[in-house]
MARDORO-192845 format. One record per residue (C-alpha): residue in three letters; x, y, z. Coordinates in pm, whole numbers, padded with zeros to 5 digits, always signed. Example, Ala and Ser with C-alpha at 12.3 -4.5 7.8 and 13.67 -1.06 7.14 Angstrom:
ALA+01230-00450+00780 SER+01367-00106+00714 
This chain:
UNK+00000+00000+00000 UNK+00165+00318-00115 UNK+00110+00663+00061 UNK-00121+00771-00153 UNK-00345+00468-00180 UNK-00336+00499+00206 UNK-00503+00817+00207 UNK-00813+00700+00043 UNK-00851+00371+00300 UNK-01044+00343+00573 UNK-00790+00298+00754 UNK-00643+00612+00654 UNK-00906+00818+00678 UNK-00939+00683+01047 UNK-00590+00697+01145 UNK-00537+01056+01001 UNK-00865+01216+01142 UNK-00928+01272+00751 UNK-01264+01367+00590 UNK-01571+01558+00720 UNK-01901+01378+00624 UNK-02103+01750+00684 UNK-01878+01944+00438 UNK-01907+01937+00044 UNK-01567+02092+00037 UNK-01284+01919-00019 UNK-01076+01870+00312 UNK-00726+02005+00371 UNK-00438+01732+00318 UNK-00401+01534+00677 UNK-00155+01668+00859 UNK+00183+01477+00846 UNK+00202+01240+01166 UNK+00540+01412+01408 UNK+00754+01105+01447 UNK+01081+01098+01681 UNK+01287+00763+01635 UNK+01541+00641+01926 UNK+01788+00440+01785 UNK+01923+00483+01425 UNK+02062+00179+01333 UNK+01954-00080+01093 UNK+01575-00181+01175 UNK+01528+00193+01352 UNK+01556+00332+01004 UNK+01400+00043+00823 UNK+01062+00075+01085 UNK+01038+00423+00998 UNK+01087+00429+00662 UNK+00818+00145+00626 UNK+00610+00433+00829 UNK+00649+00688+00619 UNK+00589+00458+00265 UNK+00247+00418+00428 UNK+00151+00728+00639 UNK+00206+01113+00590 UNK+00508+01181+00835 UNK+00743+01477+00952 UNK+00989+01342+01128 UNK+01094+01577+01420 UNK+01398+01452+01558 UNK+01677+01124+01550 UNK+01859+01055+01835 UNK+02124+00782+01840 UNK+02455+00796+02079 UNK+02679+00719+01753 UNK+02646+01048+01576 UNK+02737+00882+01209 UNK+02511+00683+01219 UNK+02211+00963+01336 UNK+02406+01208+01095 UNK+02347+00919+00777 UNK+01999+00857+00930 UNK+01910+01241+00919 UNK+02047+01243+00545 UNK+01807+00959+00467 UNK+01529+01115+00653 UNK+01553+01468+00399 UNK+01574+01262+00101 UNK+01237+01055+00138 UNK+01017+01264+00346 UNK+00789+01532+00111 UNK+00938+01876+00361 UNK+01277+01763+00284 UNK+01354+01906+00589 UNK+01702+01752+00827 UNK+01533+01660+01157 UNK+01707+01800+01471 UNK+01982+01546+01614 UNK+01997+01414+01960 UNK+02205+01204+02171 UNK+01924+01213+02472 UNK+01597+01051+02390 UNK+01480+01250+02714 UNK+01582+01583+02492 UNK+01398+01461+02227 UNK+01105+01400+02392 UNK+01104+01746+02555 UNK+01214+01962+02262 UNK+01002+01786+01961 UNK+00699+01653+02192 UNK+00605+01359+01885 UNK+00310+01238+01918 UNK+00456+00892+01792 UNK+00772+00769+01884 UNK+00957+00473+01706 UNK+01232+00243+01958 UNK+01458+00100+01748 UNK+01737+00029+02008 UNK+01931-00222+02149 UNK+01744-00502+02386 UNK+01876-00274+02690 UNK+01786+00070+02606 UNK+01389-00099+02527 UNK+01257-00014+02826 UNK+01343+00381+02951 UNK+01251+00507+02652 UNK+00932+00383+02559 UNK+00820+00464+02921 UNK+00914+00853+02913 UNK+00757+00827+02565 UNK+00446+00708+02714 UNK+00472+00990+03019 UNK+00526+01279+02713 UNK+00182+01158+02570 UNK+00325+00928+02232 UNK+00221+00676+02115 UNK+00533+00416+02072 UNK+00638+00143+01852 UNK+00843-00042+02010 UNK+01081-00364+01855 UNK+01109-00660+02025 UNK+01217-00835+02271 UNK+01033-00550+02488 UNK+01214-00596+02735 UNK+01584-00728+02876 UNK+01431-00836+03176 UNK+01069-00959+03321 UNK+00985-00667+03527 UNK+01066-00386+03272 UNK+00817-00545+03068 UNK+00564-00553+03384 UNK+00688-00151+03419 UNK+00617-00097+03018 UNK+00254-00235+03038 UNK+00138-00043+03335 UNK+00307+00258+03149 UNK+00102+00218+02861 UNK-00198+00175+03059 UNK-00194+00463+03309 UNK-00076+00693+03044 UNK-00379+00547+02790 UNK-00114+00525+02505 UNK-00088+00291+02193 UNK+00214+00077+02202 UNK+00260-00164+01942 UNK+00547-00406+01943 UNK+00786-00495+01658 UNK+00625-00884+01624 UNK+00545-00858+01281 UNK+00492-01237+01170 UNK+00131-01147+01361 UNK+00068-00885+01044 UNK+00272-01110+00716 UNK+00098-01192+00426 UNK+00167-01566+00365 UNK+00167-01666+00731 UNK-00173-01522+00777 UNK-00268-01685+00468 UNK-00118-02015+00625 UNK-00326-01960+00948 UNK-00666-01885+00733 UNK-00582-02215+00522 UNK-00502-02469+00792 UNK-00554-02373+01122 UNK-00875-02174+01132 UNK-01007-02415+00846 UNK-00986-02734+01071 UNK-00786-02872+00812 UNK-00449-02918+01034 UNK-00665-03107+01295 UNK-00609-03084+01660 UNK-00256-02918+01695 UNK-00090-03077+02008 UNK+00302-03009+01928 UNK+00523-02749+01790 UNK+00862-02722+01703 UNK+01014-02366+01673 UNK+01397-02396+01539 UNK+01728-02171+01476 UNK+01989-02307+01325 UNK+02183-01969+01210 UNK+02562-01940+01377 UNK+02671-01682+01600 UNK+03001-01522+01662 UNK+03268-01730+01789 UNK+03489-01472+01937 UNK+03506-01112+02023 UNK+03874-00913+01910 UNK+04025-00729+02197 UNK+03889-00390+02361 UNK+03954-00088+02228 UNK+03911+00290+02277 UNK+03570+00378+02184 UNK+03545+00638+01899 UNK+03494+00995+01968 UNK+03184+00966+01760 UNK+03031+00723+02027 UNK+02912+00783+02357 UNK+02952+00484+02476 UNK+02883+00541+02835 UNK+02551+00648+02747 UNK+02528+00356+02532 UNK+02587+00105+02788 UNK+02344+00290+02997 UNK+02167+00083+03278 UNK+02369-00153+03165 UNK+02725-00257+03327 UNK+02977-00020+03191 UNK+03133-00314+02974 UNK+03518-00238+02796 UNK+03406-00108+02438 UNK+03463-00348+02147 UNK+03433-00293+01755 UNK+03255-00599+01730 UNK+02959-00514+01949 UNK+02853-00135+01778 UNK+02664-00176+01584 UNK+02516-00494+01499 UNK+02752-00753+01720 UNK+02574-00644+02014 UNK+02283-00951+02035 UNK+02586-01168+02143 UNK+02665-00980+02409 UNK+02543-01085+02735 UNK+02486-00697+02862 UNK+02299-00611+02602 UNK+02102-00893+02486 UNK+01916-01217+02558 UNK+02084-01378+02229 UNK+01923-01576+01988 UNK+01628-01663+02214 UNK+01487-01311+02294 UNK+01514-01267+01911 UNK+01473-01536+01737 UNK+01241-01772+01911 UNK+01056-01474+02037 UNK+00885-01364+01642 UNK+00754-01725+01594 UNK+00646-01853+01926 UNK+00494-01506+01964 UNK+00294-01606+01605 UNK+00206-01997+01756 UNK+00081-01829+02064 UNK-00118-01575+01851 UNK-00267-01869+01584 UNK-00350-02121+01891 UNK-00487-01888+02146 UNK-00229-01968+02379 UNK-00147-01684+02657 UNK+00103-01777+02949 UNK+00309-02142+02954 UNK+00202-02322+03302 UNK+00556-02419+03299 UNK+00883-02353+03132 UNK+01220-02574+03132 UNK+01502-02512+02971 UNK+01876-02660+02923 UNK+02183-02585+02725 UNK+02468-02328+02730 UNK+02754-02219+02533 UNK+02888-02614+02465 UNK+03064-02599+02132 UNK+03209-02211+02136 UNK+03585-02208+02256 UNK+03549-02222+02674 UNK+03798-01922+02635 UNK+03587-01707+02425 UNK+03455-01335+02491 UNK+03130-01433+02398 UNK+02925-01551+02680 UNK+02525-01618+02509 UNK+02433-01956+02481 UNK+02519-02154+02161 UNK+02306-02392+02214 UNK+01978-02438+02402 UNK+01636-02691+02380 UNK+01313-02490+02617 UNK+00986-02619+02660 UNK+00720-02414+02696 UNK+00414-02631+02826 UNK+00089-02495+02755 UNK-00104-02814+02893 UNK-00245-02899+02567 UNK-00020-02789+02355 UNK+00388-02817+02393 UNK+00604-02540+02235 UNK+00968-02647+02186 UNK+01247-02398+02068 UNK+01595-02560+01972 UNK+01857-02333+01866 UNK+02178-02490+01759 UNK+02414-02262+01607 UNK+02720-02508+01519 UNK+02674-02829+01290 UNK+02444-02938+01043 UNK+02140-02788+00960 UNK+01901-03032+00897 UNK+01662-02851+00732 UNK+01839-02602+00497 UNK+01532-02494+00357 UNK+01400-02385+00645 UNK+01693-02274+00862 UNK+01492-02014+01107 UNK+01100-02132+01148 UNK+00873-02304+01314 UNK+00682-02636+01275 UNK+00303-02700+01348 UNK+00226-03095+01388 UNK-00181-03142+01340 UNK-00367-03477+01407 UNK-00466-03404+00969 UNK-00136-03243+00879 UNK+00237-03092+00917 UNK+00242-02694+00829 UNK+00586-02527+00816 UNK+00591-02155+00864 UNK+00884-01925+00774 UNK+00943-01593+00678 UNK+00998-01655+00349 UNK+00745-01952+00288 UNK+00480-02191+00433 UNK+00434-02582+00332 UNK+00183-02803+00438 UNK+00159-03157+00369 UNK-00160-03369+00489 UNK-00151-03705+00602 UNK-00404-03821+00422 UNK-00115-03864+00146 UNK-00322-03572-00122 UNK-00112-03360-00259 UNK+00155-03138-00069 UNK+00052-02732-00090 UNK+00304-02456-00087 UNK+00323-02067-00061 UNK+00615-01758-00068 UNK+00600-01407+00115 UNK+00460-01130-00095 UNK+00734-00993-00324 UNK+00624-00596-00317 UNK+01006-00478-00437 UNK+00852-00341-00749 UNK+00572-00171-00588 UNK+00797+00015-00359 UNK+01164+00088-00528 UNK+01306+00237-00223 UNK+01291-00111-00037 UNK+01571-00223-00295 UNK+01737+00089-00281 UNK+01774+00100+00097 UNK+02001-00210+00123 UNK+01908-00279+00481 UNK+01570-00375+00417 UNK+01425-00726+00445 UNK+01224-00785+00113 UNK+01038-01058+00315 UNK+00983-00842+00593 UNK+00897-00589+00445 UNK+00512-00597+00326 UNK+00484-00710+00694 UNK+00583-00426+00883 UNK+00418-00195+00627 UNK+00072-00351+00774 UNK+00206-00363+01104 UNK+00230-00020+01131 UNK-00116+00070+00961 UNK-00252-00140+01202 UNK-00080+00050+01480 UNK-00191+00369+01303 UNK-00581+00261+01305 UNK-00600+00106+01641 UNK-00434+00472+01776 UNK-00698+00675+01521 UNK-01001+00403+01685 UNK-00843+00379+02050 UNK-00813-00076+02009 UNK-00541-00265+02080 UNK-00271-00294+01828 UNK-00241-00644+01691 UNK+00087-00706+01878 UNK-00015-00458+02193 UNK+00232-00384+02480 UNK+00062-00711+02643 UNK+00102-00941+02447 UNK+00466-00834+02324 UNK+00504-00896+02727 UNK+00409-01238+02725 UNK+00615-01359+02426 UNK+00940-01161+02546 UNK+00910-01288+02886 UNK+00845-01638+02829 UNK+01192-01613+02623 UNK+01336-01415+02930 UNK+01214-01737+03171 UNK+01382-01972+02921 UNK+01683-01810+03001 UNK+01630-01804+03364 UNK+01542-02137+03405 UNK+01895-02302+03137 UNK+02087-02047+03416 UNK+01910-02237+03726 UNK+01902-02582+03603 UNK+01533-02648+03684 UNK+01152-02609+03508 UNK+01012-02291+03670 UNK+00630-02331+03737 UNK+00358-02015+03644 UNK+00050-01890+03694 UNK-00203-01752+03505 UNK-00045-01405+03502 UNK+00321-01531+03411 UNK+00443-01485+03813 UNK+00637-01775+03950 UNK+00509-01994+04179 UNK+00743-02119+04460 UNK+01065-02026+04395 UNK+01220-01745+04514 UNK+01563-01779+04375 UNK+01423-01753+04026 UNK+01188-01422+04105 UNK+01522-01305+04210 UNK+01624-01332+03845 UNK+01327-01107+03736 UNK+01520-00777+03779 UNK+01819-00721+03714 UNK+02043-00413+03889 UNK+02072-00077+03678 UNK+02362+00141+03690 UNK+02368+00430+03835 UNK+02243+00697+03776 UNK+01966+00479+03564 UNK+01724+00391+03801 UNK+01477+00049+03737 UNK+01085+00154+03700 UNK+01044-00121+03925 UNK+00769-00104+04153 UNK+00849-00019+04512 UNK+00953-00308+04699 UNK+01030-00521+04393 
C-alpha cells in the first residue's frame, strides 16, 4: 500500500482524522504524523521508513549515541520525506522527547535501552512502537505495560509475523479451516551461527558515547565488534538468539493457537561448542519447553553443525492430528496425512511496488510488506483507541516467556507459572526477574520489587 493509496482507506481516513461527512468541500491534506525515532541503526531506520511509505510523516527529531550513524539517518530522513527538511539530532531521547513533543515515537534500540525510553515516551503523551524483545528483563516489561496503561497510550510491538501476508494466509488455510486437525506439538527452530569470538577492547570512537550507550547496563570495555550490529551476542545487552529469534515465531504460535502464558517452562543448554575461552558468553546452544497443557512449544537453537533442514533454517513447525504446516518468513508448506497432494506458498514480493525497499540495502524484502501492515494497524487502532495487533501485552508475554527460558537453562530447573506469568514457589528464580541498573539509571520497578 503506497502513501497515496493509504489516504483513500479506511484505515487512513481513520488513522489521520481525515474527511468531514457534513462538508461538500474538499478537506485540507491530513496533517503529516510528528515522528521521533530512538535508535538509528539498521531496523530503527528500516521501521520508519516502512512508516512513512504508508503514512504522511514529519519526522521531528533522531537521536542515536553514535552520531554517524544519526548524521546518515538524518540524510536519509531529507531525502524521502515530502518537507525535505534535516530533523534536529539528539544524543538524549529525554531531549527529544522534551524539545520535539512527537506524538509517535519509534524504539529502534538495542534489547537494553527498550525499556526507559518507551516509558518517558508514554509519560510525554506518544504513542510508541516499540521492537522486540520489549524488554531485557521480566519486570521492565511488567513496568512498560502499566506505562502504557496509566498513560492510555498505543504501544505496538515490533512482532510482525502477527501482520505477514503468507503466514496469515497459512493460518486462514489450515488452522482456522480445521484442516491441520487438533494441533498438540510445535517445534520452533534456529539453526543460524553466532560469533565465535570477540577481538580485543579498544578505545571507543569519539563519535560514540559509549557510556551512554551502555546505559543501565554494566559499563562493559568497548569493542568494535559489538557497535553496531555484534551487540545480540553480548550478554549486557542482549538475551541472544532466544529473545530474538524464538521470540517472532512462538509469539505467532501463541497468537494462531490462542495460547497466553506457559504453566511451565524448562530449559537446558549453554555455550557447549564455542571455545570455553571465548569473549562471547550467550548460549550456543539451548532446547526450552514451553508447556501450555495442551499444547507443547519447543524452541531448539543450535548454532554449530548441520542444519538439517536447509530450507528452512529459522522457522517453526506446526504438527496437526490431519497435517504438518511449516511456517517461515519466506514460505509456508503443508503436507496432509491423508497422502493428497503437498501445498506450498512464498511471502509477498512488493520490491517493485515500492523501489526504495531495494534501494535501501538494509531492508528485508520478506519483511517488508509485513511491517508496512504492522504499522497501519498500529496507526488505526491509535486513530479508533483498540489494541494494536501485537499490543504492549502481548509483546510482554512472548518476550518474557523467552526471558524465563533463560532463567530457568541459568538455574538448572523447570520454573512453574500462573495464570499471570508470576512464578510460583521459587524465590531464587523471582530473584532473576530484575536485574540491577547502573547508576544513575534507576529500574521503574515497583516499590519493593
Amino acid at each position: 500500500m503506497q502513501r497515496r493509496d493509504f489516504l483513500h482507506t479506511g484505515i487512513g481516513l481513520a488513522a489521520i482524522g481525515a474527511l468531514r461527512a457534513d462538508s461538500a468541500v474538499a478537506a485540507e491534506p491530513p496533517k503529516p504524523l510528528r515522528v521521533g525515532l530512538v535508535g538509528c541503526g539498521w531496523y530503527g531506520k528500516t521501521d520508519l521508513f516502512h512508516l512513512m511509505q504508508v503514512a504522511p510523516v514529519e519526522v521531528v527529531g533522531l537521536c542515536d549515541v553514535d552520531t554517524t550513524m544519526r548524521e546518515a539517518a538524518a540524510a536519509l530522513v531529507a531525502k524521502r520525506q515530502p518537507s525535505g527538511n534535516t530533523p534536529p539530532l539528539f544524543g538524549d531521547y529525554r531531549k527529544l522527547l522534551a524539545d520535539t513533543k512527537p506524538e509517535i515515537v519509534l524504539v529502534g534500540t538495542p534489547d537494553h535501552w527498550h525499556c526507559l525510553p518507551m516509558i518517558a515516551a508514554c509519560e510525554a503523551g506518544a504513542d510508541v512502537y516499540v521492537q522486540k524483545p520489549i524488554s531485557f528483563d521480566v519486570v521492565e516489561g511488567r513496568a512498560m505495560v502499566a506505562a502504557a496503561r496509566l498513560h492510555g497510550r498505543t504501544v505496538q510491538v515490533g512482532l510482525q509475523r502477527r501482520s505477514t501476508p503468507h503466514l496469515l494466509e497459512a493460518r486462514d488455510r489450515f488452522i482456522a479451516s480445521g484442516r491441520l486437525g487438533k494441533i498438540a506439538a510445535v517445534d520452533i527452530h534456529s539453526y543460524y551461527g553466532t560469533r565465535e569470538a570477540y577481538p580485543p577492547a579498544a578505545p571507543a570512537p569519539a563519535t560514540l558515547d559509549w557510556d551512554m550507550y551502555c546505559g543501565p547496563a554494566p559499563l562493559v570495555p568497548y569493542n568494535p565488534q559489538i557497535h553496531p550490529r555484534g551487540w545480540r551476542d553480548t550478554y549486557e545487552f542482549s538475551n541472544g538468539q532466544t529473545g530474538d529469534l524464538c521470540v517472532h515465531f512462538y509469539d505467532l504460535v501463541r497468537s494462531f493457537l490462542g495460547l497466553s502464558w506457559p504453566e511451565r517452562i524448562s530449559a537446558s543448554g549453554g555455550s557447549l561448542v564455542r571455545n570455553p575461552a571465548s569473549n562471547v558468553k550467550l548460549h550456543d546452544t539451548q532446547t526450552a519447553l514451553f508447556d501450555h497443557g495442551d499444547v507443547q512449544v519447543v524452541w531448539t537453537q543450535r548454532n554449530w553443525g548441520e542444519n538439517p533442514d536447509p530450507e528452512y533454517p529459522w522457522g517453526a513447525t506446526l504438527y496437526g492430528s490431519q497435517g504438518t504446516l511449516r511456517l517461515s518468513v519466506a514460505k509456508w508448506d503443508f503436507k496432509p496425512k491423508d497422502g493428497g497432494p503437498a501445498e506450498h506458498g512464498e511471502f509477498l514480493d512488493e520490491r517493485e511496488k515500492y523501489p526504495e525497499d531495494v534501494e535501501h540495502q538494509e531492508t528485508e524484502p520478506f519483511a517488508a510488506p509485513a511491517t508496512r501492515r504492522h504499522m497501519l494497524d498500529f496507526l488505526d487502532a491509535r486513530a479508533t483507541g483498540r489494541k494494536p495487533v501485537a499490543d504492549i501485552a502481548e509483546g510482554h508475554v512472548s518476550s518474557a516467556a523467552c526471558i524465563l527460558a533463560n532463567v530457568s537453562m541459568r538455574l538448572g530447573r523447570s520454573l512453574s507459572l500462573d495464570d499471570d506469568g508470576n512464578i510460583v514457589g521459587d524465590d531464587e528464580a523471582n530473584g532473576h526477574l530484575t536485574r540491577e541498573y547502573r547508576a544513575p539509571w534507576k529500574h521503574p520497578r515497583p516499590e519493593g520489587v
